[in-house]
C-alpha positions as CSV (number, residue, x, y, z in Angstrom):
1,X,13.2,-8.7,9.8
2,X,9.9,-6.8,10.2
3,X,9.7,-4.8,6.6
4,X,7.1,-2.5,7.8
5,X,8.7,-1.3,11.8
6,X,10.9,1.4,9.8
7,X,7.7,3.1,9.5
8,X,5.0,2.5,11.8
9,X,4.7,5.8,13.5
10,X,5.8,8.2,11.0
11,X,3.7,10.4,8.7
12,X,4.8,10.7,4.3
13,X,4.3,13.1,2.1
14,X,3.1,11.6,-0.8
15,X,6.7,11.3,-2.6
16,X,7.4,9.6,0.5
17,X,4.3,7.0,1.1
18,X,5.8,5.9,-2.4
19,X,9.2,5.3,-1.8
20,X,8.2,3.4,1.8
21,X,5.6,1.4,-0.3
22,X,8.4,0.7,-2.8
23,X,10.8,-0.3,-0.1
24,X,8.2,-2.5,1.3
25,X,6.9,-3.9,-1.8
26,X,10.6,-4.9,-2.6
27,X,10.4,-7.3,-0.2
28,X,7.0,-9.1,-2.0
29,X,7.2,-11.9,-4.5
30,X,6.8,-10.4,-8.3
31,X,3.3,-10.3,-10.0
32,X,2.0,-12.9,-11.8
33,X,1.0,-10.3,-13.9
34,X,3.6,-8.9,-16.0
35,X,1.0,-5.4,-16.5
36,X,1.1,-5.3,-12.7
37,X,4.0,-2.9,-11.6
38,X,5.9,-4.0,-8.6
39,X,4.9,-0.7,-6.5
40,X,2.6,2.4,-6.4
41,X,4.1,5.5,-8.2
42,X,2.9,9.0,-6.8
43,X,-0.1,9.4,-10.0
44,X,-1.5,5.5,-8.9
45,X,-1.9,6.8,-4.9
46,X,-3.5,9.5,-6.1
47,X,-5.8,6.8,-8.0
48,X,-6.3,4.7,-5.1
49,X,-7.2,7.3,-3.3
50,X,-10.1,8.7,-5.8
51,X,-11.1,5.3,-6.2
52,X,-11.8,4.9,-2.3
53,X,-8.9,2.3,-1.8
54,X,-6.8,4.6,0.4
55,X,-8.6,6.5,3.1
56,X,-8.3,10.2,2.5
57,X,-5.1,11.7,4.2
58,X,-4.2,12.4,7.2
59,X,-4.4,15.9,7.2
60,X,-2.7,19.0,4.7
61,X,0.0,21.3,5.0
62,X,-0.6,23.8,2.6
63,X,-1.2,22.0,-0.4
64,X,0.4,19.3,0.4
65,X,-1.2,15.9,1.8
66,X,-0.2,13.7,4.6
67,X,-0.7,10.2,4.9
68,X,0.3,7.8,7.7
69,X,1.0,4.1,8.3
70,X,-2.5,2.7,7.6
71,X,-2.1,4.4,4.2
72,X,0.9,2.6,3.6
73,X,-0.4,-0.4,4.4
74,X,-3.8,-0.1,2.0
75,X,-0.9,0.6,-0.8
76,X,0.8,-2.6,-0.1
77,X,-2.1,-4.6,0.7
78,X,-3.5,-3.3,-2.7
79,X,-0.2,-4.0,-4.9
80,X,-0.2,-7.9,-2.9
81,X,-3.5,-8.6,-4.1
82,X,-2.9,-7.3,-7.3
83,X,0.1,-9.5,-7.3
84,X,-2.3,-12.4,-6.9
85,X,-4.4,-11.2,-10.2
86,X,-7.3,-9.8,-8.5
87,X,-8.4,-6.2,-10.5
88,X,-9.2,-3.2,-8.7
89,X,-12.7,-3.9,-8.3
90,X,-12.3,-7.3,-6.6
91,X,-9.6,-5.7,-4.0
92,X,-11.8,-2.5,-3.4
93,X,-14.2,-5.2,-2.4
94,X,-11.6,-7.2,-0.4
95,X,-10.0,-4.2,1.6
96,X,-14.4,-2.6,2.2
97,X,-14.1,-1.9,6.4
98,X,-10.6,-4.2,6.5
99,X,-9.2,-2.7,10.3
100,X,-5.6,-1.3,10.7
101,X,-5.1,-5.2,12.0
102,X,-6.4,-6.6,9.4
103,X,-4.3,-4.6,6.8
104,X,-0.9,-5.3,8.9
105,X,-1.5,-8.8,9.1
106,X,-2.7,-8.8,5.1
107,X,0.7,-7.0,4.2
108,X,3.1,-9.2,6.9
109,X,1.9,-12.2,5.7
110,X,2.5,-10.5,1.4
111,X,5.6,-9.5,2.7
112,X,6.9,-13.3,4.6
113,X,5.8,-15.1,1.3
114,X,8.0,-12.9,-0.7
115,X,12.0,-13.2,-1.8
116,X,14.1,-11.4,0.0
């Protein structure tokens, strides 16, 4: 099963972008890591996106943010390569320009090497 079709064309609020990162993460071998957490909580996207490793969202209701599928996929490809003990600077540097492509393939191929 693809892990990431449940949510290619829908948008998150940022509780939301969490939980689908989660879900997707899930399906991820475990850090080698053991100060690596599994999945992004709400306060680390916010990071990530301070930080310049999530593109800024999609647009704002009010207050609130929206993000979309290729910022679930810069989540998960962030929490694979941290899986793989590189530190936030080396996967800022990794992910620098990566395409939507490059970012699905990066996550699909986290996500196939993982325990189901």
């Amino acid at each position: 099963m693809d892990a990431l079709a449940p949510f290619r064309h829908l948008e998150f609020g940022l509780a939301a972008l969490a939980d689908a990162a989660a879900q997707v993460c899930a399906h991820m071998a475990s850090p080698e890591d053991e100060r690596v957490r599994d999945a992004a909580d709400e306060r680390t996207i916010r990071y990530y996106q301070t930080t310049g490793l999530l593109d800024r969202p999609l647009r704002y209701e009010g207050r609130s943010a929206v993000y979309g599928y290729r910022h679930l996929l810069q989540v998960v490809a962030v929490k694979a390569l941290q899986a793989h003990g590189l530190s936030l600077a080396q996967v800022q540097r990794a992910l620098a320009g990566a395409s939507t492509s490059q970012l699905e393939s990066a996550v699909s191929d986290a996500v196939s090497g993982g325990t189901t």
